[in-house]
DSSP file (Angstrom, degrees, kcal/mol; ACC not computed):
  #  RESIDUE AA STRUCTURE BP1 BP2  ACC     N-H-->O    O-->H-N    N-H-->O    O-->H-N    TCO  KAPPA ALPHA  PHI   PSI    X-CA   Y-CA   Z-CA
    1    1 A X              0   0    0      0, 0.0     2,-0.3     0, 0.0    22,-0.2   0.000 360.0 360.0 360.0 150.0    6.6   57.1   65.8
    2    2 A X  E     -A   22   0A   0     20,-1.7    20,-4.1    46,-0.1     2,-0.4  -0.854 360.0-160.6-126.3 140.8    5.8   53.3   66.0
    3    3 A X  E     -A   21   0A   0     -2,-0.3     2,-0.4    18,-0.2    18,-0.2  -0.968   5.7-168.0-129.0 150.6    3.5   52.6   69.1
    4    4 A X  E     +A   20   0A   0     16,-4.8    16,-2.2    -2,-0.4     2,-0.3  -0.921  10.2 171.1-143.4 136.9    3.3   48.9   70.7
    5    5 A X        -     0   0    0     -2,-0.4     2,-0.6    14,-0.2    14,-0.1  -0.898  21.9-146.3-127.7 157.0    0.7   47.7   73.2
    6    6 A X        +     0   0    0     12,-0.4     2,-0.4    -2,-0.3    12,-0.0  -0.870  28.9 165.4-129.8 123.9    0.0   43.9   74.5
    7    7 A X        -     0   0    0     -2,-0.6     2,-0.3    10,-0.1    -2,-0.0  -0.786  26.8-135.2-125.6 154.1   -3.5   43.6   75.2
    8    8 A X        -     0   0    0     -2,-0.4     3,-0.2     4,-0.1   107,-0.1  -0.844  18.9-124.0-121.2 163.2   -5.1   40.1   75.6
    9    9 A X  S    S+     0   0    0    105,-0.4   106,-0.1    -2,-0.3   105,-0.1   0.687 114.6  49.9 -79.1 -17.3   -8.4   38.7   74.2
   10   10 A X  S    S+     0   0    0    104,-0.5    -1,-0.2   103,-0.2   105,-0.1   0.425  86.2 119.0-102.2 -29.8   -9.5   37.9   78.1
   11   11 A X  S    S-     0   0    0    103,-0.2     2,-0.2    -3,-0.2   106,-0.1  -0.452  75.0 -99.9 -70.9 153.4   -8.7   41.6   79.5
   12   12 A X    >   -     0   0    0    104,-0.2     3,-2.3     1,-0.1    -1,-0.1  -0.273  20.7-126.9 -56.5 152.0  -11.2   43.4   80.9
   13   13 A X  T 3  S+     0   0    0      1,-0.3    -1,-0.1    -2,-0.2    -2,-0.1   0.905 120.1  53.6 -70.7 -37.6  -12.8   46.2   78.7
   14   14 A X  T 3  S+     0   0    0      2,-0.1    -1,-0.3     0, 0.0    -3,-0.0   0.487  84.4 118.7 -72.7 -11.5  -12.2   48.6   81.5
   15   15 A X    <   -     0   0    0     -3,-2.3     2,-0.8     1,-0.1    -4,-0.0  -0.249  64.6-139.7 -44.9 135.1   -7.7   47.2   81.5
   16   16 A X        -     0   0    0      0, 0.0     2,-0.9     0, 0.0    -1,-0.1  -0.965  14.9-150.8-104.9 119.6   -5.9   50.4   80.7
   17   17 A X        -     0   0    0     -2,-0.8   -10,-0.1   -12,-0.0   -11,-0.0  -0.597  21.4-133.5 -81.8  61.8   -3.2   48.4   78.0
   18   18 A X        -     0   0    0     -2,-0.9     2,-0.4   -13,-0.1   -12,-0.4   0.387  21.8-141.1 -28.0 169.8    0.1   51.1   78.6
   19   19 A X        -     0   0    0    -14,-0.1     2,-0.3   -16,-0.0   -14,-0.2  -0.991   6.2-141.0-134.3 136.9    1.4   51.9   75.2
   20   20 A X  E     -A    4   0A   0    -16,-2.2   -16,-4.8    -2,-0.4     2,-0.5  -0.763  11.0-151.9 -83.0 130.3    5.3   52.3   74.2
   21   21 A X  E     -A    3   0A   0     -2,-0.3     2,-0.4   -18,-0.2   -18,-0.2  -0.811  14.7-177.2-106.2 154.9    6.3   54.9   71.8
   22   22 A X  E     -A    2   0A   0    -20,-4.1   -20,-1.7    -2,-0.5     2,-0.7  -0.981  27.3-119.1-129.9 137.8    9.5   54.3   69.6
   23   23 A X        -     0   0    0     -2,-0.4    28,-0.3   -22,-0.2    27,-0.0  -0.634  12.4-145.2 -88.4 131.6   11.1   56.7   67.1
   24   24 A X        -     0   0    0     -2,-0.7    27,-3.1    26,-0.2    -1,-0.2   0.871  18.9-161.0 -46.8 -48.8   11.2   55.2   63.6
   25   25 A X    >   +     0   0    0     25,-0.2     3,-4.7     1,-0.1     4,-0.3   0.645  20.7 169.8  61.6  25.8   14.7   57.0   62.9
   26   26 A X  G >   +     0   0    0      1,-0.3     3,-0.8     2,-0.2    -1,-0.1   0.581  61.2  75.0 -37.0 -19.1   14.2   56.6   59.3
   27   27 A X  G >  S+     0   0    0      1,-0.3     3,-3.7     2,-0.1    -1,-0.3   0.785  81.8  64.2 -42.5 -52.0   17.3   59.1   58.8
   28   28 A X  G <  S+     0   0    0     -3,-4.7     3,-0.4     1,-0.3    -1,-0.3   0.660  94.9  61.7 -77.6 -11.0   20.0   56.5   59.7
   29   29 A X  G X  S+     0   0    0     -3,-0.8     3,-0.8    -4,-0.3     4,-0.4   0.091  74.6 100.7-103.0  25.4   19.0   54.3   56.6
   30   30 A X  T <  S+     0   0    0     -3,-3.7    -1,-0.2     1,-0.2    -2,-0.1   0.449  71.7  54.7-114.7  47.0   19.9   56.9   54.4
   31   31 A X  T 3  S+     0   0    0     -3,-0.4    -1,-0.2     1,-0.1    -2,-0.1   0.090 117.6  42.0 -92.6  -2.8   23.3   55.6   53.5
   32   32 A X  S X  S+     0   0    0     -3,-0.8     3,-1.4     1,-0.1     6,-0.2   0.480  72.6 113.1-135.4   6.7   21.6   52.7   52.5
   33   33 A X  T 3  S+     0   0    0     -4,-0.4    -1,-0.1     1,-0.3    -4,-0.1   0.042  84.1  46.2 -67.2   9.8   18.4   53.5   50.8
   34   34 A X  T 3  S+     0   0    0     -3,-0.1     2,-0.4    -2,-0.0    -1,-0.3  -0.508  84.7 101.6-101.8  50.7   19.4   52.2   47.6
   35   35 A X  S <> S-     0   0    0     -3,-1.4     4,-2.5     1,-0.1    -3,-0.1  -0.944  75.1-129.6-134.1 134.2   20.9   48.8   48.8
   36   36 A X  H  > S+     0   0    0     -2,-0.4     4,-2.8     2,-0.1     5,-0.2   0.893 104.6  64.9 -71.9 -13.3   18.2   45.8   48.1
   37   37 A X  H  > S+     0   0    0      2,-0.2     4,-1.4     1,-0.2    -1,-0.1   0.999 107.1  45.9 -55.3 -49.2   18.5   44.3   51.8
   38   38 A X  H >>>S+     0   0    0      1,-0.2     3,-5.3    -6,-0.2     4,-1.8   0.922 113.4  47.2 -50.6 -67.5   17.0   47.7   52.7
   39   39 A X  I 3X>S+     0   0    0     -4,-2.5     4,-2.7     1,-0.3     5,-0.6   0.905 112.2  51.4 -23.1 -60.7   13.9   47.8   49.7
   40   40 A X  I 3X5S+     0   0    0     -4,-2.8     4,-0.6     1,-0.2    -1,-0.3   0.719 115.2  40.0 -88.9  -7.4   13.1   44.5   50.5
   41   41 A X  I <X5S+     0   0    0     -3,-5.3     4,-1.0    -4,-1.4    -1,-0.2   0.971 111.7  55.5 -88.3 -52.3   12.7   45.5   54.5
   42   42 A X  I >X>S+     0   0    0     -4,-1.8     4,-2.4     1,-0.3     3,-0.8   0.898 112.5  39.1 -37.5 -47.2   11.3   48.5   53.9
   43   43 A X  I 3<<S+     0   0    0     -4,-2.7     3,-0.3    -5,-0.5    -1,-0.3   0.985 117.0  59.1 -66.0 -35.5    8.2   46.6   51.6
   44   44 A X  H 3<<S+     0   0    0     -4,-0.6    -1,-0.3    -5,-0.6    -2,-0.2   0.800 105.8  45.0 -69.5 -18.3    8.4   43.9   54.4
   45   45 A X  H <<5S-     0   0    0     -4,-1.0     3,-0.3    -3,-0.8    -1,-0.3   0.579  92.6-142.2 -53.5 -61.2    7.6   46.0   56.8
   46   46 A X  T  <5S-     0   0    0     -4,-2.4    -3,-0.1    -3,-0.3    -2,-0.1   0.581  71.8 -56.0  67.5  23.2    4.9   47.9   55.4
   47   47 A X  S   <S+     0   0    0     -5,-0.5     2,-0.6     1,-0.3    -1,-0.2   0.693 110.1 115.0 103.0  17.7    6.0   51.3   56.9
   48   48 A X        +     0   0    0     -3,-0.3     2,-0.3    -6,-0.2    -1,-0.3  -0.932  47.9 125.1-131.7 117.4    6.0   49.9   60.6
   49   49 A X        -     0   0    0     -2,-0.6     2,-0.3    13,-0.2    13,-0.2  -0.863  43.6-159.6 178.2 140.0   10.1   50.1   61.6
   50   50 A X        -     0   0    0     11,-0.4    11,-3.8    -2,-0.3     2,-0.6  -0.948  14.3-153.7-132.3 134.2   12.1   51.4   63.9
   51   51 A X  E     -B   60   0B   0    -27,-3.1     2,-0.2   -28,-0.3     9,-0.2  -0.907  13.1-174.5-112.7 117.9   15.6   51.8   63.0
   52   52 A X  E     -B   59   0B   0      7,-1.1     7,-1.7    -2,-0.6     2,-0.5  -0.912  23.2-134.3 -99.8 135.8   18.7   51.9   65.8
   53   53 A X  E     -B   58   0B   0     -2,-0.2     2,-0.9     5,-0.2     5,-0.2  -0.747  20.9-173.0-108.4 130.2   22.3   52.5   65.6
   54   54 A X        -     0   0    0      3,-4.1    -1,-0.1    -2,-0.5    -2,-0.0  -0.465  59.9 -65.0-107.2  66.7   24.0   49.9   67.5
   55   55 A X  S    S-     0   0    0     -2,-0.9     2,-4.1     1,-0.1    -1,-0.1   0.045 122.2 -11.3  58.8-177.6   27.8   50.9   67.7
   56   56 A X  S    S+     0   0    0     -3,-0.1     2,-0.6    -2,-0.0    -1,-0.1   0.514 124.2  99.3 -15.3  11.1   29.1   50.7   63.7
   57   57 A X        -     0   0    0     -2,-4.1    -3,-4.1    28,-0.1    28,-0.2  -0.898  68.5-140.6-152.7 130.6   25.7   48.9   62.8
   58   58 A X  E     -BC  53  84B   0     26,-1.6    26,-1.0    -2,-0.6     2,-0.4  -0.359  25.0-163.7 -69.5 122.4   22.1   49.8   61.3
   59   59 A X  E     -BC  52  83B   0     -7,-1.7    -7,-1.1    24,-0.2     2,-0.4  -0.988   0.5-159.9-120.4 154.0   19.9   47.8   63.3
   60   60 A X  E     -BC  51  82B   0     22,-0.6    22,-2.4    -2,-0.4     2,-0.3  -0.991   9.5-159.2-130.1 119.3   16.3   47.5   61.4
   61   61 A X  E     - C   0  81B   0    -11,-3.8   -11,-0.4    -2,-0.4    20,-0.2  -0.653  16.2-160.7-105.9 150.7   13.4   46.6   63.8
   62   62 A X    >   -     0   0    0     18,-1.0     3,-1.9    -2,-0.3     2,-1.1  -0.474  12.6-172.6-104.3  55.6   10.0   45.0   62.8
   63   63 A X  T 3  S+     0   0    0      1,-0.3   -14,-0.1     2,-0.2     4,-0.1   0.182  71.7  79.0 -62.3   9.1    7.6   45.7   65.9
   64   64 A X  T 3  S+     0   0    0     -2,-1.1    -1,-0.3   -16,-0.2     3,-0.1   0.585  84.4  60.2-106.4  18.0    5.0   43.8   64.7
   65   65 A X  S <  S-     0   0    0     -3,-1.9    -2,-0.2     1,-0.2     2,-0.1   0.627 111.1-112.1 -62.2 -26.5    6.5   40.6   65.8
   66   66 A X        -     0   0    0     -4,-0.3    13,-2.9    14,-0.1    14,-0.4  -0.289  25.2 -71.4 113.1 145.3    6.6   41.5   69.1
   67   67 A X  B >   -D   78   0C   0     11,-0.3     2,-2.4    12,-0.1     3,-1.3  -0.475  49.0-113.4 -88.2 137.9    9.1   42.5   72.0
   68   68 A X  T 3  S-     0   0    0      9,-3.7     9,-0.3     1,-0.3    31,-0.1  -0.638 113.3  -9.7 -86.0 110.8   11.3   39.3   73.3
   69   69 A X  T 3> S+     0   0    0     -2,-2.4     4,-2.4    29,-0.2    -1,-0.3   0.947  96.3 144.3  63.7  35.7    9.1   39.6   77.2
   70   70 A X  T <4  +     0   0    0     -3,-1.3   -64,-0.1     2,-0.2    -2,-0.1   0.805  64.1  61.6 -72.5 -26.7    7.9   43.0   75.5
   71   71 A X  T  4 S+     0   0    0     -4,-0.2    -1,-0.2     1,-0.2     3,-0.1   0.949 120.6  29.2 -67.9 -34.6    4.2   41.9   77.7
   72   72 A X  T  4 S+     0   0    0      1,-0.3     2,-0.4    48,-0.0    -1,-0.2   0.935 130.7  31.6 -66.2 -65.0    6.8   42.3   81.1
   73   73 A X    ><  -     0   0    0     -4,-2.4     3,-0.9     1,-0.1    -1,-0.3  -0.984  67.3-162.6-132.1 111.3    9.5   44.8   80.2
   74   74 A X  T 3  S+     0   0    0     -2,-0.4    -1,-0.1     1,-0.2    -4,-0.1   0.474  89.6  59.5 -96.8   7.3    7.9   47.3   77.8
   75   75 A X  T 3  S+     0   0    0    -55,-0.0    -1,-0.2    -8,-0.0     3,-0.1   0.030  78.9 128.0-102.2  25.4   11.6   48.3   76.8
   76   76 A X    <   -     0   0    0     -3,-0.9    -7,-0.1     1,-0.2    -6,-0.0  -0.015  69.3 -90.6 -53.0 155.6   12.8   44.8   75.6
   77   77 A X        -     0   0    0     -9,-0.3    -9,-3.7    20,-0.1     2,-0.3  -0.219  45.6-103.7 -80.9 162.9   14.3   44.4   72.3
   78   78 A X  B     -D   67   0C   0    -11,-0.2   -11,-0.3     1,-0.2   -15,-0.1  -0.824  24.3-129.1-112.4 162.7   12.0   43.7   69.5
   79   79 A X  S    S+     0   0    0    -13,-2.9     2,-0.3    -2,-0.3    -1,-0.2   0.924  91.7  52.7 -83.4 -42.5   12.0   40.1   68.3
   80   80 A X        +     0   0    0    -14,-0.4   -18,-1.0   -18,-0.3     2,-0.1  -0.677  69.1 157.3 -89.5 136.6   12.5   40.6   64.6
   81   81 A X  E     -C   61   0B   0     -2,-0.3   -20,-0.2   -20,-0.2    15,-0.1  -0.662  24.9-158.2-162.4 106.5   15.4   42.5   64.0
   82   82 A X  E     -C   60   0B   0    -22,-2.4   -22,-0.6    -2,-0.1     2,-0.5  -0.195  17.7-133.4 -77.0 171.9   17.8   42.8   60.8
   83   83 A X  E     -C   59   0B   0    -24,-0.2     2,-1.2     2,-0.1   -24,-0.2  -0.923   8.5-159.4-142.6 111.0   21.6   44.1   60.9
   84   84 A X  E     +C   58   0B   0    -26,-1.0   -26,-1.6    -2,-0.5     2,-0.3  -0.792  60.4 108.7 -90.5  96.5   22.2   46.7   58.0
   85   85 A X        -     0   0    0     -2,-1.2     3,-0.4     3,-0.3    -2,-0.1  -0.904  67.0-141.3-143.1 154.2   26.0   46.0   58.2
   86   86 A X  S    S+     0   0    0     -2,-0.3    -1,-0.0     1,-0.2    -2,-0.0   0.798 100.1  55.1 -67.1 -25.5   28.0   43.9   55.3
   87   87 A X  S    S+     0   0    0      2,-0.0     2,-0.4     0, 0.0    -1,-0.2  -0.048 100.2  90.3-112.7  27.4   30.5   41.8   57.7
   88   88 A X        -     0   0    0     -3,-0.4    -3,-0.3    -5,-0.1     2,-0.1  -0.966  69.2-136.8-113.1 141.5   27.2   40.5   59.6
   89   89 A X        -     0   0    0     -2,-0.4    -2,-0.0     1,-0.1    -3,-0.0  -0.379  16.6-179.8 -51.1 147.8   24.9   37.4   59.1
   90   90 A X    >   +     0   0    0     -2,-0.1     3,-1.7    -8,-0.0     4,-0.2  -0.191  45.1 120.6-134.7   8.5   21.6   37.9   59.4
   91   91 A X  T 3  S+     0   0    0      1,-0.3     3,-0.2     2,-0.1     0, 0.0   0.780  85.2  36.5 -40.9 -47.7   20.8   34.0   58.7
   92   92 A X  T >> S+     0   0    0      1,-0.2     3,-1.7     2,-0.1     4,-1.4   0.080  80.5 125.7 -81.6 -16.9   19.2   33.5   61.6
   93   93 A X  T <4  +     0   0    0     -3,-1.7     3,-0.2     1,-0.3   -12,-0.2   0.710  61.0  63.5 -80.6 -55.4   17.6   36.8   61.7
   94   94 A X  T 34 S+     0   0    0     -4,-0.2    -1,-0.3    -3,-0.2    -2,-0.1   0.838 121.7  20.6 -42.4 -34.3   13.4   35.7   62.2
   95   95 A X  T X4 S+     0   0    0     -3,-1.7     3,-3.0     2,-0.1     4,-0.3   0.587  83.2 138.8-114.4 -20.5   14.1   33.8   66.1
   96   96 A X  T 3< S-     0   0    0     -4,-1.4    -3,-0.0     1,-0.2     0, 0.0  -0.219  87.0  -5.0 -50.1 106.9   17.4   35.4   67.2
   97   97 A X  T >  S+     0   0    0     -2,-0.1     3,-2.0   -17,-0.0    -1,-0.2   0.298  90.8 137.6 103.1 -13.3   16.8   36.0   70.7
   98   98 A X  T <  S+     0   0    0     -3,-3.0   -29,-0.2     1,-0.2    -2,-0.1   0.494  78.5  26.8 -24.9 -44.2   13.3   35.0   70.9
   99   99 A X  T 3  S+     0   0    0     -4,-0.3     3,-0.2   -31,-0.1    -1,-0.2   0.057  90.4 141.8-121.5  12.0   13.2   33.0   74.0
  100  100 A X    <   +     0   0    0     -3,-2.0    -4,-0.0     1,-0.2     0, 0.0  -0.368  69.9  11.9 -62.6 131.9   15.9   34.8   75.3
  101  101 A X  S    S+     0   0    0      1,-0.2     5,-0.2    -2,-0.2    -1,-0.2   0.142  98.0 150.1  97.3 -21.9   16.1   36.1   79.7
  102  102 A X        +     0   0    0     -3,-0.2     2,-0.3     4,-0.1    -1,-0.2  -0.224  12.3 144.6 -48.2 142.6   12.2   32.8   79.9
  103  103 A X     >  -     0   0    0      0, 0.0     4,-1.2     0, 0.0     3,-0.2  -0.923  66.1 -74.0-157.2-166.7   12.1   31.2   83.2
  104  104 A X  H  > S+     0   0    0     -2,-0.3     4,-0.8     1,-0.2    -2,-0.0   0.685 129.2  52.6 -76.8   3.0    9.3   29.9   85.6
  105  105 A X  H  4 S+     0   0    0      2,-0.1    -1,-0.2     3,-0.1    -3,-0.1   0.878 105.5  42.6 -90.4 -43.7    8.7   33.1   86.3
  106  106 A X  H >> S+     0   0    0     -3,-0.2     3,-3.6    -5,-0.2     4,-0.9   0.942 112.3  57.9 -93.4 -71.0    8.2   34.9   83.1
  107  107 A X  H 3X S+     0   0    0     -4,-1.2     4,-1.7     1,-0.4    -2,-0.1   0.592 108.8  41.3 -25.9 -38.5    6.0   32.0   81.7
  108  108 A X  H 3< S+     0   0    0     -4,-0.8     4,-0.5     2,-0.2    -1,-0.4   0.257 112.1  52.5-100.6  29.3    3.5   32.0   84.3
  109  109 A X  H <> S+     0   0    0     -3,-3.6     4,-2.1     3,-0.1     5,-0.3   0.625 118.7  49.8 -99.5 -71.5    3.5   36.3   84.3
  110  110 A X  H  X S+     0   0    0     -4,-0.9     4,-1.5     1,-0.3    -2,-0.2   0.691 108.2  45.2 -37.9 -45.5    2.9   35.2   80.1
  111  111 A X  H >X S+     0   0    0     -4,-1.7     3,-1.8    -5,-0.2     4,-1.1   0.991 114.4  51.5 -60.5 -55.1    0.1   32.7   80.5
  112  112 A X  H 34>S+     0   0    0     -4,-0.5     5,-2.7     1,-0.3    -1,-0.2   0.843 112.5  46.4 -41.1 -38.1   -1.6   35.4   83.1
  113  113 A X  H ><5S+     0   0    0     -4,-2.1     3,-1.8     1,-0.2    -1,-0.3   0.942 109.7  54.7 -67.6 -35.7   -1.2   38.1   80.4
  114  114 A X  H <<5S+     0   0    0     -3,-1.8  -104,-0.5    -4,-1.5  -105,-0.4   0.867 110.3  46.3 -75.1 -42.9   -2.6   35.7   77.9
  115  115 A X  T 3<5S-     0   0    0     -4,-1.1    -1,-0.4    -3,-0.2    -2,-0.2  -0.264 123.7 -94.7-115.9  48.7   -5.5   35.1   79.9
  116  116 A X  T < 5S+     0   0    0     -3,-1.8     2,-0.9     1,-0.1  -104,-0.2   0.146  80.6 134.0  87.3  -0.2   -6.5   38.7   80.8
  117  117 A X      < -     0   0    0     -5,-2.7     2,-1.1    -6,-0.2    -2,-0.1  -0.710  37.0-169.0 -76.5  99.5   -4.6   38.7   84.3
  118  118 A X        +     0   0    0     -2,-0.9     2,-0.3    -5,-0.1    -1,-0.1  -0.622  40.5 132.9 -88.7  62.4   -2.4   42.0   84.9
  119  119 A X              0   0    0     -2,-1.1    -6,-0.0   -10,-0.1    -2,-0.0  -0.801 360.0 360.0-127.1 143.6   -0.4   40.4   88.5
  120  120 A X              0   0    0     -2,-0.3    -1,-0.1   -11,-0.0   -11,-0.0   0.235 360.0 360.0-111.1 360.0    3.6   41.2   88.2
């Protein structure tokens, strides 16, 4: 299990910070555990992954990038995300989606968080 929490430097000591659990699903990459994309996520990784299968395609999460409006929606996609498939690009792979769903709305919820305020 991978857990992810977003706690700010600014929150009170007494903030209870919910936590999200995710299953690693380390199973589904083993059709691919000798392929280097995989090695080289695994190492990049450093054992903190979650893996999803997203119709015909291995998706390989990083969760310590962060959730795109994970501080909002604590079931958000995670920001970094690879695709163990051959017939997709991954070029893009570090940003895809990144500022994906922002408005004036979720920015000022993000500043609050930033600066210890818990208001939805």
């Amino acid at each position: 299990m991978v857990y992810t929490t977003y706690r700010s430097a600014f929150d009170n000591p007494n903030f209870s910070s919910p936590y999200s659990s995710y299953a690693k699903n380390g199973k589904l990459l083993d059709n691919y555990k000798d392929d280097q994309d995989t090695k080289n996520l695994l190492e990049f990784s450093e054992g903190i992954y979650t893996v999803e299968q997203k119709n015909d395609t291995i998706q390989f999460n990083i969760p310590r990038f962060g959730q795109i409006m994970g501080w909002q929606y604590p079931n958000a996609p995670f920001t970094f995300y690879y695709y163990i498939h051959p017939d997709v690009s991954n070029s893009l792979s570090v940003q895809r989606g990144r500022l994906k769903g922002w408005n004036k709305q979720t920015t000022h919820y993000f500043w609050n968080r930033i600066l210890g305020k818990d208001e939805k």
